[in-house]
N, C-alpha and C positions, 0 to 999 in steps of 0.2 A: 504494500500500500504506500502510497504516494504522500506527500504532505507538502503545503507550501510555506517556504522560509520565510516567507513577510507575515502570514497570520496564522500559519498551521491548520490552515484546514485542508479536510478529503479532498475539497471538490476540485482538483486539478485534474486539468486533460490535455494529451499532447495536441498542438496543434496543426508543427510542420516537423519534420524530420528529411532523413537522405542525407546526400553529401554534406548540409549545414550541421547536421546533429539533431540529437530531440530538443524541440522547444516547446513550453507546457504554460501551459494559459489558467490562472485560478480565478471561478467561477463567484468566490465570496470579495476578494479584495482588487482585482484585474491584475494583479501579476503576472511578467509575463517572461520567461527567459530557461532558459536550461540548467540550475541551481533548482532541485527540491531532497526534499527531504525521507528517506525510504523510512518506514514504521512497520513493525509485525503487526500493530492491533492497535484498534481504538482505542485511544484514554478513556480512563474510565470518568462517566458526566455525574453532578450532583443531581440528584433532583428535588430538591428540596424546593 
């Protein structure tokens, strides 16, 4: 699982790749570049 270095969230997705490299676009803060963050598993949320 993916993460984004600016707000850590899931919602990254690549958006070009190939000869340039992967570049990954994040859906919560517009992030956008080839730096993220790999996670085994979601943090765990309060619910309170």
């Amino acid at each position: 699982m993916y993460r984004c270095p600016s707000c850590g969230s899931c919602e990254i997705y690549p958006v070009a790749g190939g000869y340039i490299g992967q570049v990954y676009l994040c859906k919560a803060c517009g992030y956008r570049g080839s730096l993220v963050l790999e996670a085994e598993d979601e943090p765990e949320r309060d619910l309170d």
